[in-house]
PDBQT receptor file of N, H, CA, C and O in Angstrom, charges set to zero:
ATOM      1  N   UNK A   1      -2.501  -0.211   8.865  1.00  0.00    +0.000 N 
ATOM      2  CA  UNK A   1      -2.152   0.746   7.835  1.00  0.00    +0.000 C 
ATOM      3  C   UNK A   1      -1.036   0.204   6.943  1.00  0.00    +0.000 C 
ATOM      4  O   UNK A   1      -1.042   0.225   5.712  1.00  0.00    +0.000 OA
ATOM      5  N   UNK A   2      -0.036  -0.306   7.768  1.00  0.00    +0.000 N 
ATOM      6  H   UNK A   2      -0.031  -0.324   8.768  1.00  0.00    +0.000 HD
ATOM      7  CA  UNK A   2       1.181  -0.963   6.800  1.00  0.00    +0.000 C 
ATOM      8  C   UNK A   2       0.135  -2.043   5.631  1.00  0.00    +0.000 C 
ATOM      9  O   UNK A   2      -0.072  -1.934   4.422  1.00  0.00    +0.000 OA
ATOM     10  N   UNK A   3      -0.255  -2.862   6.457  1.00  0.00    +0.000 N 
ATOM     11  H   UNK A   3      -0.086  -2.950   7.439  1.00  0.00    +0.000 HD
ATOM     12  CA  UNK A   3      -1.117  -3.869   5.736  1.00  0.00    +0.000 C 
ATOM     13  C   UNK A   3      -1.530  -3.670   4.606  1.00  0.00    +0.000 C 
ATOM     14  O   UNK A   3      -1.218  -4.455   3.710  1.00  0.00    +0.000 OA
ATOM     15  N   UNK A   4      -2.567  -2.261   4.287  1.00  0.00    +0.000 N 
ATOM     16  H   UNK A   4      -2.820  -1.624   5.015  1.00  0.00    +0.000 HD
ATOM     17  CA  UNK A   4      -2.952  -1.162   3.235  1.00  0.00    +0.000 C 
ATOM     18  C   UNK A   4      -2.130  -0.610   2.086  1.00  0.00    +0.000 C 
ATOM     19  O   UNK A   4      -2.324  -0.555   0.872  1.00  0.00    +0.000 OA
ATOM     20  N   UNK A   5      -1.151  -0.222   2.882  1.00  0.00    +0.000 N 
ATOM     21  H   UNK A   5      -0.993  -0.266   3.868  1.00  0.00    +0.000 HD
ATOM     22  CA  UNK A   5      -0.462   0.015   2.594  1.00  0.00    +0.000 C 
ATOM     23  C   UNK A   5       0.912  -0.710   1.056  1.00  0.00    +0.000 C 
ATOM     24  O   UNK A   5       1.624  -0.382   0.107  1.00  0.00    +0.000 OA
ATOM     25  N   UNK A   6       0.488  -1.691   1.789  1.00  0.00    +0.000 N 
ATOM     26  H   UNK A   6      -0.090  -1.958   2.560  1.00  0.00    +0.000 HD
ATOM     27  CA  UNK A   6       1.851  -2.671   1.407  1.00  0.00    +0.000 C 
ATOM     28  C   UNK A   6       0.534  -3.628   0.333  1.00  0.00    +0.000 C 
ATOM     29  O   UNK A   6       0.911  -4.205  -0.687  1.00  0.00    +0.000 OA
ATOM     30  N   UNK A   7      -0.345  -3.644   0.588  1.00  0.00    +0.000 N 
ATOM     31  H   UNK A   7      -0.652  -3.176   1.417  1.00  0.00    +0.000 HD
ATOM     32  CA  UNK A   7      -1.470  -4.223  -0.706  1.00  0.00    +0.000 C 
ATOM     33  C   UNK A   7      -1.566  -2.922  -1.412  1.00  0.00    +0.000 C 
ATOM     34  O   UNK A   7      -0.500  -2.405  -1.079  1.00  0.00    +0.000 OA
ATOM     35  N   UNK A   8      -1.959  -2.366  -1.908  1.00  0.00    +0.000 N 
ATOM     36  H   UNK A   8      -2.825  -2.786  -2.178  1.00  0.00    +0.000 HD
ATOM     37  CA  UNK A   8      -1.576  -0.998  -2.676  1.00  0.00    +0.000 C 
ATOM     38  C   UNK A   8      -0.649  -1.334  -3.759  1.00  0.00    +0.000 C 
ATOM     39  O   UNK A   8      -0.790  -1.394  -4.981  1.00  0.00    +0.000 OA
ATOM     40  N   UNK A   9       0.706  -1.610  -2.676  1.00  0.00    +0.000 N 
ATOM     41  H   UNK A   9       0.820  -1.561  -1.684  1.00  0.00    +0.000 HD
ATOM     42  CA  UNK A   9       1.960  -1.085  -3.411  1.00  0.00    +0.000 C 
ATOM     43  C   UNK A   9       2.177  -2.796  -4.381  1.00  0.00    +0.000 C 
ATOM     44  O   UNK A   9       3.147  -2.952  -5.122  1.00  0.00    +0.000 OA
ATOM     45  N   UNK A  10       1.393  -3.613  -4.234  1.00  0.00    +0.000 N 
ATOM     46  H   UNK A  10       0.605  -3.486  -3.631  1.00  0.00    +0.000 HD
ATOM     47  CA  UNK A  10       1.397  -4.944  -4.810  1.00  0.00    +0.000 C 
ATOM     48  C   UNK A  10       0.561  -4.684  -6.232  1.00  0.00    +0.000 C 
ATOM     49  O   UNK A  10       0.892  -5.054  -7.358  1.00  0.00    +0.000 OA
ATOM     50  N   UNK A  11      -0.440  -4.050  -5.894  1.00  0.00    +0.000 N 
ATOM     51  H   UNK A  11      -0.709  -3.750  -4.978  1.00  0.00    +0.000 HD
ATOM     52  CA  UNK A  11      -1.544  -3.647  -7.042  1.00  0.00    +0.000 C 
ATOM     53  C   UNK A  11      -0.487  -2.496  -7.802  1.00  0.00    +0.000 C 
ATOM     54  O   UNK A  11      -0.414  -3.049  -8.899  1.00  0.00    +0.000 OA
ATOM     55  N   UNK A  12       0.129  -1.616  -7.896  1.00  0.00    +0.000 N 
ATOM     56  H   UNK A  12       0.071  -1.167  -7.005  1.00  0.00    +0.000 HD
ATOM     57  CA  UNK A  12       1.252  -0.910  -8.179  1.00  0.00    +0.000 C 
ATOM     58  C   UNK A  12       1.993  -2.321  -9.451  1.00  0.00    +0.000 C 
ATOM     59  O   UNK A  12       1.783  -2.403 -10.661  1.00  0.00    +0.000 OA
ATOM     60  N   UNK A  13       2.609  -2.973  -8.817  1.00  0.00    +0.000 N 
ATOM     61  H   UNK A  13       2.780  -2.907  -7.834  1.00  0.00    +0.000 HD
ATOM     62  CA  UNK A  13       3.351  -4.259  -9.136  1.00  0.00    +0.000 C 
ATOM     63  C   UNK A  13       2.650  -4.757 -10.187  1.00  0.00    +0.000 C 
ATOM     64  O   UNK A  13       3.262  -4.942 -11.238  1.00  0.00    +0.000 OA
ATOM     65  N   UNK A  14       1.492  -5.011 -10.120  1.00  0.00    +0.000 N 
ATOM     66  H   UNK A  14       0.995  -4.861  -9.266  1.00  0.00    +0.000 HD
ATOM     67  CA  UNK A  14       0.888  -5.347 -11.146  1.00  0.00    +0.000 C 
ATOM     68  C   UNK A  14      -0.165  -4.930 -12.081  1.00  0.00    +0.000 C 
ATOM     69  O   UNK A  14      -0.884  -5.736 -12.671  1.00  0.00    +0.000 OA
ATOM     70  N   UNK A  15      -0.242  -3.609 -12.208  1.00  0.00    +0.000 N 
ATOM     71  H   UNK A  15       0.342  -2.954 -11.728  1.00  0.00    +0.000 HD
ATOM     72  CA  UNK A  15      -0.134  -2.474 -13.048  1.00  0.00    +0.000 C 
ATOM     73  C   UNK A  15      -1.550  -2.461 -13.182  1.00  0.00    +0.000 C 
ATOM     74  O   UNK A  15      -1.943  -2.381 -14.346  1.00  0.00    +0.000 OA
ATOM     75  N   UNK A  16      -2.721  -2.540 -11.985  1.00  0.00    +0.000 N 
ATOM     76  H   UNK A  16      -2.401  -2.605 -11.040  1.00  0.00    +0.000 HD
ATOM     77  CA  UNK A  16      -3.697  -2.193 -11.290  1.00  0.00    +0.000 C 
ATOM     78  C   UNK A  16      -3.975  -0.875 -11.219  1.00  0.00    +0.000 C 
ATOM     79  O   UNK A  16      -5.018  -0.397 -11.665  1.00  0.00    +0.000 OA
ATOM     80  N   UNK A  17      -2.862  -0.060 -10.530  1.00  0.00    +0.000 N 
ATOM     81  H   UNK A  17      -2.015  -0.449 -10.168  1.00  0.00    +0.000 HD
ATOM     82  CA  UNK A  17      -2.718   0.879 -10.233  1.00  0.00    +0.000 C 
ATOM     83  C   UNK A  17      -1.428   1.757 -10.620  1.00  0.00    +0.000 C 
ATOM     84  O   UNK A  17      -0.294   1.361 -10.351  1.00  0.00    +0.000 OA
ATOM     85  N   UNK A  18      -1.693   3.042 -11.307  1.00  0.00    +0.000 N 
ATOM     86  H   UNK A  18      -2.614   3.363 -11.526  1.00  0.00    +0.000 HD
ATOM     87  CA  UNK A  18      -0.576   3.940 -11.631  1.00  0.00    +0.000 C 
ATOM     88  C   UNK A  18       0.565   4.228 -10.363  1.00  0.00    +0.000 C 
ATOM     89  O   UNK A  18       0.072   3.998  -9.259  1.00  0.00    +0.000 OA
ATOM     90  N   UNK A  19       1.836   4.637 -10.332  1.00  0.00    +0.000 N 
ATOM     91  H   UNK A  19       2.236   4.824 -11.229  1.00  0.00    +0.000 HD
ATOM     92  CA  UNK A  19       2.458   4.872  -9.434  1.00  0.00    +0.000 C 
ATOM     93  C   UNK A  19       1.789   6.180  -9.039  1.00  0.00    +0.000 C 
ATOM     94  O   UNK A  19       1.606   6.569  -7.885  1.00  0.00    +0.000 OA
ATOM     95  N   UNK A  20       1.346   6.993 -10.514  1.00  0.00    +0.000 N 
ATOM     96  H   UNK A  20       1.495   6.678 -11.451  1.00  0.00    +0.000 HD
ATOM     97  CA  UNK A  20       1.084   8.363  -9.688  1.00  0.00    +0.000 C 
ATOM     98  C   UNK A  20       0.295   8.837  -8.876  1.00  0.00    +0.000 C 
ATOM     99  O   UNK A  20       0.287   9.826  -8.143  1.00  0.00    +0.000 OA
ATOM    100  N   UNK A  21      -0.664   7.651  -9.185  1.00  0.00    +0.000 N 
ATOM    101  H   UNK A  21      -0.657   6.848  -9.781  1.00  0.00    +0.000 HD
ATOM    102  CA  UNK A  21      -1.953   7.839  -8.509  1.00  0.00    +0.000 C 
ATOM    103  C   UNK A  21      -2.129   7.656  -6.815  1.00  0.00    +0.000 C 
ATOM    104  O   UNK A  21      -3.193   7.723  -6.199  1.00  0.00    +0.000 OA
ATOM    105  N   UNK A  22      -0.575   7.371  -6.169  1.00  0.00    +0.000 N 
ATOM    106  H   UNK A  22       0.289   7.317  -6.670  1.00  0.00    +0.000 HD
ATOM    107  CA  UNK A  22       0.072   6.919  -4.376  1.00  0.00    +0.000 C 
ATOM    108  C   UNK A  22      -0.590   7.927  -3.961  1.00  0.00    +0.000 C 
ATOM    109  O   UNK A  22      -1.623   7.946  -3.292  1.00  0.00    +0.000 OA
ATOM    110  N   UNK A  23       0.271   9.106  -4.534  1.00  0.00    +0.000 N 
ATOM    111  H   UNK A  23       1.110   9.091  -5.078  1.00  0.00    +0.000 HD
ATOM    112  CA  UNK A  23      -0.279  10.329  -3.666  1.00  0.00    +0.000 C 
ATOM    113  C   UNK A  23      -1.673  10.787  -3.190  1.00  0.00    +0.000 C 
ATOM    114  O   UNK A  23      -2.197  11.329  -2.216  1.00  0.00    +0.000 OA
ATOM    115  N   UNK A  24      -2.007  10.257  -4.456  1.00  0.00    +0.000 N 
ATOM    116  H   UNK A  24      -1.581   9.817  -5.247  1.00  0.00    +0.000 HD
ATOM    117  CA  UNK A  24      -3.708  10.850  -4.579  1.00  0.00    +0.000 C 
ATOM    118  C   UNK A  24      -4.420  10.410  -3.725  1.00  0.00    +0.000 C 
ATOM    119  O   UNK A  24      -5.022  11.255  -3.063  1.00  0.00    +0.000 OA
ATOM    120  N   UNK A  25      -4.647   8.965  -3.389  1.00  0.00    +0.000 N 
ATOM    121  H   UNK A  25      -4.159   8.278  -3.927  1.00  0.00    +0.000 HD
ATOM    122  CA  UNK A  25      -4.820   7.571  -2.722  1.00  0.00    +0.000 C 
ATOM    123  C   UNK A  25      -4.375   7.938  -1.191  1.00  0.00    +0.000 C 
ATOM    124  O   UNK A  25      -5.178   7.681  -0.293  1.00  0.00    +0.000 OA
ATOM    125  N   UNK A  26      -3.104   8.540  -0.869  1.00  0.00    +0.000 N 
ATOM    126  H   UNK A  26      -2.452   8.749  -1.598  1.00  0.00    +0.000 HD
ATOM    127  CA  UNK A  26      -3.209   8.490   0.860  1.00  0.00    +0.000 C 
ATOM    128  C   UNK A  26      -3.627  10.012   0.984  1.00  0.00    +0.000 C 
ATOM    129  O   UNK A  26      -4.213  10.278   2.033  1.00  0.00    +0.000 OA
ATOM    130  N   UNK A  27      -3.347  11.496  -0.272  1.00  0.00    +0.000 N 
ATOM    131  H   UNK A  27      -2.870  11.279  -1.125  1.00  0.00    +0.000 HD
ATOM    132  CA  UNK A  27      -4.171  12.629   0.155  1.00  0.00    +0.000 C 
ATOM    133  C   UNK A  27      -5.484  12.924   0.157  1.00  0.00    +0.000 C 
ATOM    134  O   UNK A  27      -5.882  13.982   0.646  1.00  0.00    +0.000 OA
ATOM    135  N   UNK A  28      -6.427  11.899  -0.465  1.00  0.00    +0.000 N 
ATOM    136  H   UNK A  28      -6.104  11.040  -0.862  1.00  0.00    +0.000 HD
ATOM    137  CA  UNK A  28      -8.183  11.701  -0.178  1.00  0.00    +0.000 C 
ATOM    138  C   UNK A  28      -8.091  11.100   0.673  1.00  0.00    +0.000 C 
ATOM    139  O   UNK A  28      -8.219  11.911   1.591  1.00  0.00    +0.000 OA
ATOM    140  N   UNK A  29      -7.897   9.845   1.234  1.00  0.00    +0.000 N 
ATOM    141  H   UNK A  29      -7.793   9.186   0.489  1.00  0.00    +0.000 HD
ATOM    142  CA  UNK A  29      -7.626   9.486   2.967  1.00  0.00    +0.000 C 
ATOM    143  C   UNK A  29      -9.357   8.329   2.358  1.00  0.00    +0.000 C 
ATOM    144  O   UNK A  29     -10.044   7.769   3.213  1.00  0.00    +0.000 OA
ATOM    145  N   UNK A  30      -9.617   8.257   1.172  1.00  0.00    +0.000 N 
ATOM    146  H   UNK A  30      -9.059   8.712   0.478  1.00  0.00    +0.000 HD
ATOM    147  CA  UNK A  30     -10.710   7.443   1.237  1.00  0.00    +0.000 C 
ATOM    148  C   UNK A  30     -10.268   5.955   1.287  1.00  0.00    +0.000 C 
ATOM    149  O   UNK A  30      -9.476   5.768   0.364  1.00  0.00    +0.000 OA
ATOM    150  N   UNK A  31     -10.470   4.854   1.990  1.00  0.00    +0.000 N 
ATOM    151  H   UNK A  31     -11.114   5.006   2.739  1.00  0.00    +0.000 HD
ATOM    152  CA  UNK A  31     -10.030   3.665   2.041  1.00  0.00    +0.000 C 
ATOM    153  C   UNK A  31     -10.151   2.977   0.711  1.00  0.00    +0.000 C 
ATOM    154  O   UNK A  31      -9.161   2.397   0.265  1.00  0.00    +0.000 OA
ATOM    155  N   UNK A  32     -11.550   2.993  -0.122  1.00  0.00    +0.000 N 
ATOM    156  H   UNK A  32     -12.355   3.463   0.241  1.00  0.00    +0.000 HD
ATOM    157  CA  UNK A  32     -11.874   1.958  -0.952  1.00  0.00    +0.000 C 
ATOM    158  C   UNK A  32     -11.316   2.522  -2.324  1.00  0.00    +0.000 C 
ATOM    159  O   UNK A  32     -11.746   2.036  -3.371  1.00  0.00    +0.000 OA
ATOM    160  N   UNK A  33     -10.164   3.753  -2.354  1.00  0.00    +0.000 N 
ATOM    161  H   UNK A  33      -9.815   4.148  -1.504  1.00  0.00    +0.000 HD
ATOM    162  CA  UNK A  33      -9.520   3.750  -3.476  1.00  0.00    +0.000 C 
ATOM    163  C   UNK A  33      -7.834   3.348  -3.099  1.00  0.00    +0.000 C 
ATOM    164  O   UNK A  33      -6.984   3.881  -3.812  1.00  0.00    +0.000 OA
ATOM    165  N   UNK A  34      -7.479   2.632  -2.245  1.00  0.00    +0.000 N 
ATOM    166  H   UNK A  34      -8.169   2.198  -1.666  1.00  0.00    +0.000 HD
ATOM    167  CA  UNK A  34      -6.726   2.056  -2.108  1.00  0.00    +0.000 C 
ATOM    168  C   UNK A  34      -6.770   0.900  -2.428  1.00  0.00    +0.000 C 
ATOM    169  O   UNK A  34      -7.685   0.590  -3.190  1.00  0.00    +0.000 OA
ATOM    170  N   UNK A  35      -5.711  -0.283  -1.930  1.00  0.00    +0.000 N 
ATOM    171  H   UNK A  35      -4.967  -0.030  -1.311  1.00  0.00    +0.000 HD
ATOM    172  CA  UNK A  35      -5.200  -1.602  -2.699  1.00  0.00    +0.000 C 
ATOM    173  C   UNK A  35      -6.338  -2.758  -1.458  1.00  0.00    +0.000 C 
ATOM    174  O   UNK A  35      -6.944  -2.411  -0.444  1.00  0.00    +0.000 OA
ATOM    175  N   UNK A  36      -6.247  -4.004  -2.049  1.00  0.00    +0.000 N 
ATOM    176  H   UNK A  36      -5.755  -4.286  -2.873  1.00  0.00    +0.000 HD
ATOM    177  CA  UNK A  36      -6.616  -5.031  -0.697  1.00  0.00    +0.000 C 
ATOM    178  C   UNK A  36      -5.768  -5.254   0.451  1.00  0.00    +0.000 C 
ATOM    179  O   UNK A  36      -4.595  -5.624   0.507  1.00  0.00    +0.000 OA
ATOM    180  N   UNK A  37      -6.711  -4.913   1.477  1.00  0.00    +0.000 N 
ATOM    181  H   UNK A  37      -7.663  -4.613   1.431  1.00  0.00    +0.000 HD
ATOM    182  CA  UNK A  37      -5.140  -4.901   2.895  1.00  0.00    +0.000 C 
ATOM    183  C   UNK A  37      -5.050  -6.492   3.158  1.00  0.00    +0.000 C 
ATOM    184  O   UNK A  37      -5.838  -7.399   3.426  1.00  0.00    +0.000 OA
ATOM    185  N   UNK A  38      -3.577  -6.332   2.923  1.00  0.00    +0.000 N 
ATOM    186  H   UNK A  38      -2.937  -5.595   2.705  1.00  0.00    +0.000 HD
ATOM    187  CA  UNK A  38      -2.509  -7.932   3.265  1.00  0.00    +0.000 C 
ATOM    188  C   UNK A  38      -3.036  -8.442   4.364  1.00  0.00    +0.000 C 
ATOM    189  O   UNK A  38      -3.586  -7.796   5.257  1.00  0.00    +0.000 OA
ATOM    190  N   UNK A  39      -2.813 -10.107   4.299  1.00  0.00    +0.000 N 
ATOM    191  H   UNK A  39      -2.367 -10.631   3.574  1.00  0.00    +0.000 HD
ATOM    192  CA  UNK A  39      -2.780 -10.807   5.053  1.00  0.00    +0.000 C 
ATOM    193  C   UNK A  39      -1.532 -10.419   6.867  1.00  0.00    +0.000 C 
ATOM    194  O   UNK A  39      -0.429  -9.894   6.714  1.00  0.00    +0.000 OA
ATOM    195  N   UNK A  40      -1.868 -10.673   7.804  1.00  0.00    +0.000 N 
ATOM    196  H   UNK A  40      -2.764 -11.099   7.928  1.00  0.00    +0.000 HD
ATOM    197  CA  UNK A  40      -0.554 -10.118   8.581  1.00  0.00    +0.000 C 
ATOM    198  C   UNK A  40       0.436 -11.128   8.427  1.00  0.00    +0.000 C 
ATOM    199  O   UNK A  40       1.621 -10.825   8.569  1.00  0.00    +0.000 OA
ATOM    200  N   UNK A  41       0.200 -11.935   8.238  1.00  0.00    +0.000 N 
ATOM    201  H   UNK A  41      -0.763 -12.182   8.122  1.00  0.00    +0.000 HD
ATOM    202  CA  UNK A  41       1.242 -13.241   8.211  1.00  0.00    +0.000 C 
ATOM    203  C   UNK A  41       2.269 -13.270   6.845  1.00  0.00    +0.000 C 
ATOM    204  O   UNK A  41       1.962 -13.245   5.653  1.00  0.00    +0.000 OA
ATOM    205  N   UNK A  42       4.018 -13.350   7.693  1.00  0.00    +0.000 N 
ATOM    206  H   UNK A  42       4.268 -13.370   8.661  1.00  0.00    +0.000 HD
ATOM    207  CA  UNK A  42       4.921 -12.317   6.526  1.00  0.00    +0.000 C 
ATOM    208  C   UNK A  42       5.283 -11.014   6.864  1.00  0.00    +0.000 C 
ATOM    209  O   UNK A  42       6.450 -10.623   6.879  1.00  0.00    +0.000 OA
ATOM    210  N   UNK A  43       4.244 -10.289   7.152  1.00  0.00    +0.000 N 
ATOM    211  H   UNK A  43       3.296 -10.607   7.140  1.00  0.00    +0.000 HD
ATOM    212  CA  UNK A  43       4.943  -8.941   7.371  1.00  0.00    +0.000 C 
ATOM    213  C   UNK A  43       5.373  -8.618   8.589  1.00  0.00    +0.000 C 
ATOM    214  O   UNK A  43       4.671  -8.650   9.600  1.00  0.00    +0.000 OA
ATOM    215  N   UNK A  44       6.539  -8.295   8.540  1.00  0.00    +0.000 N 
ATOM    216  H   UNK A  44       7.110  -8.268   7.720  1.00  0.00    +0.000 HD
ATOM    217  CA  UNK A  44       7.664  -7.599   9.430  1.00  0.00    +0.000 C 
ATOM    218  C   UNK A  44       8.685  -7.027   9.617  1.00  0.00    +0.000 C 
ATOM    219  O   UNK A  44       9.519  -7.487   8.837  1.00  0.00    +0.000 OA
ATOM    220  N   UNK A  45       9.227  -6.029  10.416  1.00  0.00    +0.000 N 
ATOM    221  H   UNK A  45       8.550  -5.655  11.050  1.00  0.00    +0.000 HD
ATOM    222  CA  UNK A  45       9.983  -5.173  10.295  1.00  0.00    +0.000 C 
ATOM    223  C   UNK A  45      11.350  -5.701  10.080  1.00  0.00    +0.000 C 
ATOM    224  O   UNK A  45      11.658  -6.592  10.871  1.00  0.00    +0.000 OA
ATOM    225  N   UNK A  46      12.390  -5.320   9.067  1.00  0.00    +0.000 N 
ATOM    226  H   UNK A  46      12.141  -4.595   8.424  1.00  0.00    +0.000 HD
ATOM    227  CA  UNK A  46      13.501  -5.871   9.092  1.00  0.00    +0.000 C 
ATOM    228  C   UNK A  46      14.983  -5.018   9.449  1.00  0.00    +0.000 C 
ATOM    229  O   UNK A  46      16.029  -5.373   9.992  1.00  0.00    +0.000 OA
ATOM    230  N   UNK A  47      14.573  -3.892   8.939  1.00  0.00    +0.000 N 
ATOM    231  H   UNK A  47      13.723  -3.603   8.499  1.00  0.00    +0.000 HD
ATOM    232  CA  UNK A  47      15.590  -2.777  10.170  1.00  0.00    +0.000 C 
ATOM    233  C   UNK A  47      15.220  -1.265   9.930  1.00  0.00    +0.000 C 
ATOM    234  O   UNK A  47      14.448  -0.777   9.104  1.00  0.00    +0.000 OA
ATOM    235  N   UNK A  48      16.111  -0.584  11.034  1.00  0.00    +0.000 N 
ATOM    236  H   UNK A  48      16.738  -0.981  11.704  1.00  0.00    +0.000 HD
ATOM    237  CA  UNK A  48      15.242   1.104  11.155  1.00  0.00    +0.000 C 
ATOM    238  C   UNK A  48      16.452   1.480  10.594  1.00  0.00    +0.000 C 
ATOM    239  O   UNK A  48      17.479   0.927  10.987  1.00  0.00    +0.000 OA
ATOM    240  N   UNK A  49      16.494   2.389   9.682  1.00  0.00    +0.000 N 
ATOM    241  H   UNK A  49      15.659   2.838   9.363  1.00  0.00    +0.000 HD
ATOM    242  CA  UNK A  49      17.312   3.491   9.426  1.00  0.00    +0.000 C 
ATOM    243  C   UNK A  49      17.205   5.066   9.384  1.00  0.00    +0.000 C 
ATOM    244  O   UNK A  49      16.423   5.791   8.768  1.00  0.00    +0.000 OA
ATOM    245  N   UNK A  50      18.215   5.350  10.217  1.00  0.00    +0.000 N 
ATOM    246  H   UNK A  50      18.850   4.761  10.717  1.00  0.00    +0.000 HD
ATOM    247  CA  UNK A  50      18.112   6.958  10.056  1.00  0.00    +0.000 C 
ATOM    248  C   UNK A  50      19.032   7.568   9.097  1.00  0.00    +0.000 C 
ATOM    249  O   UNK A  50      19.017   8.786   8.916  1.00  0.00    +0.000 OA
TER     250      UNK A  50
C-alpha cells in the first residue's frame, strides 16, 4: 500500500495527477485510478512521530 501509495504521490509531482483528486483515489478504493506502485528498493521508514 505504501508502495501505491508513494507512486501516486510521484505522479502528483509531476502534474499527472491533481492534488485534489488524493481523496477521490483512496475514497473509490479502485486500484487502477491510482499512481504506478514503486519499486520496494529505497523505501523505508525514517522515524515515528506522535
Amino acid at each position: 500500500m505504501v508502495r501505491i501509495i508513494s507512486g501516486t504521490l510521484v505522479e502528483v509531482g509531476l502534474g499527472k495527477i491533481k492534488p485534489e483528486e488524493i481523496s477521490k483515489i483512496i475514497l473509490d478504493g479502485k486500484r487502477e485510478n491510482a499512481g504506478k506502485t514503486l519499486p520496494p528498493c529505497g523505501l523505508y521508514l525514517v522515524s515515528v512521530e506522535y
